[in-house]
OpenMM code with the backbone's topology and positions (N, CA, C; nanometers):
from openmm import Vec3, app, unit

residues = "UNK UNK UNK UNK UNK UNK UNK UNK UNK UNK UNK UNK UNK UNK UNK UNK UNK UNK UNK UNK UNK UNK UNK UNK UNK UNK UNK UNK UNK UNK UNK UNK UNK UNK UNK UNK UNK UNK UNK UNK UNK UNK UNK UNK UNK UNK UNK UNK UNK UNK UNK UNK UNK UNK UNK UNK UNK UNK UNK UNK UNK UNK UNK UNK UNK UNK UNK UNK".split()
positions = [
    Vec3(-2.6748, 3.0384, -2.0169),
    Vec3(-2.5956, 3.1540, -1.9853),
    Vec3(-2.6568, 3.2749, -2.0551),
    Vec3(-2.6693, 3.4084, -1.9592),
    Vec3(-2.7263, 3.4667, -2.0441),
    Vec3(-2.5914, 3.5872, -2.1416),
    Vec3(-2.6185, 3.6486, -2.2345),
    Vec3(-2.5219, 3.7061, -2.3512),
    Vec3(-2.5009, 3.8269, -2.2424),
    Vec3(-2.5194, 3.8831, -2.1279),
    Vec3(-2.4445, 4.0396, -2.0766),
    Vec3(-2.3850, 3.9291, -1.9552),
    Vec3(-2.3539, 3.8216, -1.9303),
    Vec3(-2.2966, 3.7901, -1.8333),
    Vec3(-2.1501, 3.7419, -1.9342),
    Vec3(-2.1310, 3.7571, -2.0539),
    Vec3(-2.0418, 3.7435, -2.1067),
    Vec3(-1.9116, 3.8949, -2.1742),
    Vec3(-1.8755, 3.8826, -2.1643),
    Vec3(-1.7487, 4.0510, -2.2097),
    Vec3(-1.6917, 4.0215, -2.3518),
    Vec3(-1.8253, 4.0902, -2.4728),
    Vec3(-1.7996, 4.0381, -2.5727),
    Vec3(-1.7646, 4.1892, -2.6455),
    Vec3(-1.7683, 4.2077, -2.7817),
    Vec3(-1.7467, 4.3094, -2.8461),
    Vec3(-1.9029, 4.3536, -2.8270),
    Vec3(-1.9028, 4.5649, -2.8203),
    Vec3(-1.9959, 4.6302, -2.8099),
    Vec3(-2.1008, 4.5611, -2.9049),
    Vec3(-2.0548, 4.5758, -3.0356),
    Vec3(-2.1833, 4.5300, -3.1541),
    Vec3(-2.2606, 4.4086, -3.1204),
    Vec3(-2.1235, 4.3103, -3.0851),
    Vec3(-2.1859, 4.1755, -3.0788),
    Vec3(-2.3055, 4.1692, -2.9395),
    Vec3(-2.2894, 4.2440, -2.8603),
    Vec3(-2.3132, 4.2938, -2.6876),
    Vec3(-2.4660, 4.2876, -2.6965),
    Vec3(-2.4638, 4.4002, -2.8118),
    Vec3(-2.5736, 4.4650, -2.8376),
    Vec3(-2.6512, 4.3806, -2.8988),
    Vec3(-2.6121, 4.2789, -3.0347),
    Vec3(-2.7555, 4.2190, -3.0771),
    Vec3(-2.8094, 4.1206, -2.9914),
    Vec3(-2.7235, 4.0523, -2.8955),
    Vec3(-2.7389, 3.9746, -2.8121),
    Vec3(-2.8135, 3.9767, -2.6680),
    Vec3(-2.8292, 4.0924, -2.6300),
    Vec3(-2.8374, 4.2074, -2.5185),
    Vec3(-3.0006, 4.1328, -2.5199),
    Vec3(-3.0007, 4.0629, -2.3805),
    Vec3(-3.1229, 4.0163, -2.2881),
    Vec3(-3.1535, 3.8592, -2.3729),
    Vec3(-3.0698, 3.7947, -2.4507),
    Vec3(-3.0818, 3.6151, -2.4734),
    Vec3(-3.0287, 3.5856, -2.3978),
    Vec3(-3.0627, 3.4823, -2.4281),
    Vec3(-2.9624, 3.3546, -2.3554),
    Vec3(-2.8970, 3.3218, -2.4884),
    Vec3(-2.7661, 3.2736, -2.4297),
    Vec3(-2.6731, 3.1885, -2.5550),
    Vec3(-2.5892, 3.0425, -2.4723),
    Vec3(-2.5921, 2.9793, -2.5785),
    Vec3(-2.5306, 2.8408, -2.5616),
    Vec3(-2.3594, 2.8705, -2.6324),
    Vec3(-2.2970, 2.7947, -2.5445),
    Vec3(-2.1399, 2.8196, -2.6231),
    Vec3(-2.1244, 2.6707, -2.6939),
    Vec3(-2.0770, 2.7011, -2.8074),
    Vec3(-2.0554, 2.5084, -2.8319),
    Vec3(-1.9014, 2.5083, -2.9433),
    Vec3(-1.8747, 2.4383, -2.9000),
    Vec3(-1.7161, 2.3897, -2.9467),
    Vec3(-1.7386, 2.3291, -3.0697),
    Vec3(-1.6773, 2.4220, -3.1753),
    Vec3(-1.6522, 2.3691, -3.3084),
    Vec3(-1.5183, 2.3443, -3.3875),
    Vec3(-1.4881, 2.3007, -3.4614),
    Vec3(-1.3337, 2.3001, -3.5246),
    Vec3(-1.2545, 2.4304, -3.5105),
    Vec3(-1.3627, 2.5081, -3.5706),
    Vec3(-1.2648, 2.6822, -3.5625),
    Vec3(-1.2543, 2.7387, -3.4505),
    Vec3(-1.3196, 2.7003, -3.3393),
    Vec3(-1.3271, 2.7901, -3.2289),
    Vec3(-1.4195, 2.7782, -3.1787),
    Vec3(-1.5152, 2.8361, -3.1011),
    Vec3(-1.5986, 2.8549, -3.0139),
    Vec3(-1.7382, 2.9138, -3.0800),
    Vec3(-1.8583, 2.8832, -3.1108),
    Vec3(-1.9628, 2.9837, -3.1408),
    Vec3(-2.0534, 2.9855, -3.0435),
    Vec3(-2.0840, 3.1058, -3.0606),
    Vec3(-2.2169, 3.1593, -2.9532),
    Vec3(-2.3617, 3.1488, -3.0547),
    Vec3(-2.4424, 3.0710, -2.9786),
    Vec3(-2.5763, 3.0134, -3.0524),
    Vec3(-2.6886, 3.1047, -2.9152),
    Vec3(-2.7601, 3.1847, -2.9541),
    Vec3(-2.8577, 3.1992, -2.9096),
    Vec3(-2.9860, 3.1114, -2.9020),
    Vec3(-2.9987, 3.0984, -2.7678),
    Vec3(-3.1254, 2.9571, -2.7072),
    Vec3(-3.2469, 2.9864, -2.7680),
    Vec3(-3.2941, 2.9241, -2.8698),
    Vec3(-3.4528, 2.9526, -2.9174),
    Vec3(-3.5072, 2.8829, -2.8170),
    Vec3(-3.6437, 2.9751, -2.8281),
    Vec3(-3.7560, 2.9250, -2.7237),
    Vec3(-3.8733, 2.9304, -2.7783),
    Vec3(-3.8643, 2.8280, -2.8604),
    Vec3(-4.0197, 2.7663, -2.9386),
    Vec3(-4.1711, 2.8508, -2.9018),
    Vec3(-4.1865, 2.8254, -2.7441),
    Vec3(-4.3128, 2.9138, -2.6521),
    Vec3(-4.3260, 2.9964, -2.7358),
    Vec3(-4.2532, 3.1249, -2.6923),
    Vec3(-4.2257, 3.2527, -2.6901),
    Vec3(-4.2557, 3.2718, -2.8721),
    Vec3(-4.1596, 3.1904, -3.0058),
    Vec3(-4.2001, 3.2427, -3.0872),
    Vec3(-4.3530, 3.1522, -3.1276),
    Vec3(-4.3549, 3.1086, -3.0772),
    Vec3(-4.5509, 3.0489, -3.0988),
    Vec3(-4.6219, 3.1668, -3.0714),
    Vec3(-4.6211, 3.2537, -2.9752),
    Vec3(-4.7196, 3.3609, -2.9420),
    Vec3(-4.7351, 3.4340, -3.0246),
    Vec3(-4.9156, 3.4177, -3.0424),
    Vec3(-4.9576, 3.5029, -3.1280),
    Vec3(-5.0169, 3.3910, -3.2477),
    Vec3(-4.9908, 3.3231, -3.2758),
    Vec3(-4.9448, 3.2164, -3.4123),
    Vec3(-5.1024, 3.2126, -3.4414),
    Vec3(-5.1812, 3.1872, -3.3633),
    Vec3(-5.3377, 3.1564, -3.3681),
    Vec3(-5.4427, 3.3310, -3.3725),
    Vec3(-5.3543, 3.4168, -3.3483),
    Vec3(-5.3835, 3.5137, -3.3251),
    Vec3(-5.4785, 3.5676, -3.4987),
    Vec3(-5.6235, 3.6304, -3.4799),
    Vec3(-5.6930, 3.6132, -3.5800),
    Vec3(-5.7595, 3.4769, -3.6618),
    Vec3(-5.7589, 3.3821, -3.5948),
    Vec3(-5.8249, 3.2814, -3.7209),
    Vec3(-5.8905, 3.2307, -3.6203),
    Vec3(-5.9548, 3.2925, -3.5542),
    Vec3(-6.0808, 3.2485, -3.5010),
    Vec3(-6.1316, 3.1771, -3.3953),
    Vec3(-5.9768, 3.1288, -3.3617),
    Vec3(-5.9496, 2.9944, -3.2345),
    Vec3(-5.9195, 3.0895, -3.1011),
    Vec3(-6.0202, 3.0481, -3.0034),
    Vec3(-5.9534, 3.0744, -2.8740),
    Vec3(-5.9744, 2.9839, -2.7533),
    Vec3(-5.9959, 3.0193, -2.6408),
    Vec3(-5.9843, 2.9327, -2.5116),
    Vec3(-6.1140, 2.8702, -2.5445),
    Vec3(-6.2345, 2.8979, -2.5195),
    Vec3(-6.3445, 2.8677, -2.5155),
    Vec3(-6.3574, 2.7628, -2.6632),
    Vec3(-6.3389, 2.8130, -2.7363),
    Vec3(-6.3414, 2.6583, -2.8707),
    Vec3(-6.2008, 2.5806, -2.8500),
    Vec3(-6.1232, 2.6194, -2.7574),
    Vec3(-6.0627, 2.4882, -2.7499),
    Vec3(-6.0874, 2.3876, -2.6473),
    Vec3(-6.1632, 2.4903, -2.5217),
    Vec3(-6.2194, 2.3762, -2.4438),
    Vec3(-6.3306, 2.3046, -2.4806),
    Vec3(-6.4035, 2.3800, -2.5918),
    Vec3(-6.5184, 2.3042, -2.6407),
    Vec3(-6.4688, 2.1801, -2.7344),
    Vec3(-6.3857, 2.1803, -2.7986),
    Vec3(-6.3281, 2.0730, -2.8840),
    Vec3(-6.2659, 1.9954, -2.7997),
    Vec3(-6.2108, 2.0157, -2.6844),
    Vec3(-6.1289, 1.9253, -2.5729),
    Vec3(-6.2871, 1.8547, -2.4943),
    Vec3(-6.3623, 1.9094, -2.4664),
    Vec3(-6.4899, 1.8215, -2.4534),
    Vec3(-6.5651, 1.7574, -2.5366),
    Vec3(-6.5807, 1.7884, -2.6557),
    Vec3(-6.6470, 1.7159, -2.7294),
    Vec3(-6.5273, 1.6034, -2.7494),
    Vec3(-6.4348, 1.5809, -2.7766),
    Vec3(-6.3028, 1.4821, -2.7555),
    Vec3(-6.3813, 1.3726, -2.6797),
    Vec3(-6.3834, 1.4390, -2.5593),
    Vec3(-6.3856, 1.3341, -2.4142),
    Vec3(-6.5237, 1.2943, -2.4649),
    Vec3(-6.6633, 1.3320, -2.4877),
    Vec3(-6.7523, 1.2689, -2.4698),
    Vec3(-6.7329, 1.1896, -2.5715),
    Vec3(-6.6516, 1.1886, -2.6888),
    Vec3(-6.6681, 1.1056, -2.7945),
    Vec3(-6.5734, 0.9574, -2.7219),
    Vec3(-6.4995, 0.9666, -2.6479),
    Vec3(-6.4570, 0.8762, -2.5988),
    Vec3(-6.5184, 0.7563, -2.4964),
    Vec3(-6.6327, 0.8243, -2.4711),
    Vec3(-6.7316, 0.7335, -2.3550),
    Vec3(-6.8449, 0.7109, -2.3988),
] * unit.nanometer
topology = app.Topology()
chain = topology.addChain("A")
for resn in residues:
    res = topology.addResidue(resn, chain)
    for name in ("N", "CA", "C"):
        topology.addAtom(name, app.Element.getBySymbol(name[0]), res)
């Protein structure tokens, strides 16, 4: 579900404004959990240390020939 398809308080509206949130039933009431999305905070993570497409397909081949 995403957080503007819900009619919450302005503040709350606002930090929430373009997640997704999960509703889940607790003793006190109801909380709203915003959906992490692992992907999304990975990007970037490799960013500077030297790794990119090309040395990872080179390490994904040297893999395979070590296998045959």
């Amino acid at each position: 579900m995403n957080a503007d398809e819900l009619n919450l308080p302005a503040e709350v509206a606002r930090k929430l404004k373009g997640k997704r949130v999960t509703i889940v039933e607790v003793r006190e009431g109801f909380l709203l959990k915003p959906v992490e999305d692992p992907i999304r905070e990975a990007r970037g993570i490799l960013k500077g240390k030297g790794f990119n497409v090309e040395k990872y397909l080179q390490s994904k081949q040297l893999e395979k020939d070590l296998e045959t």
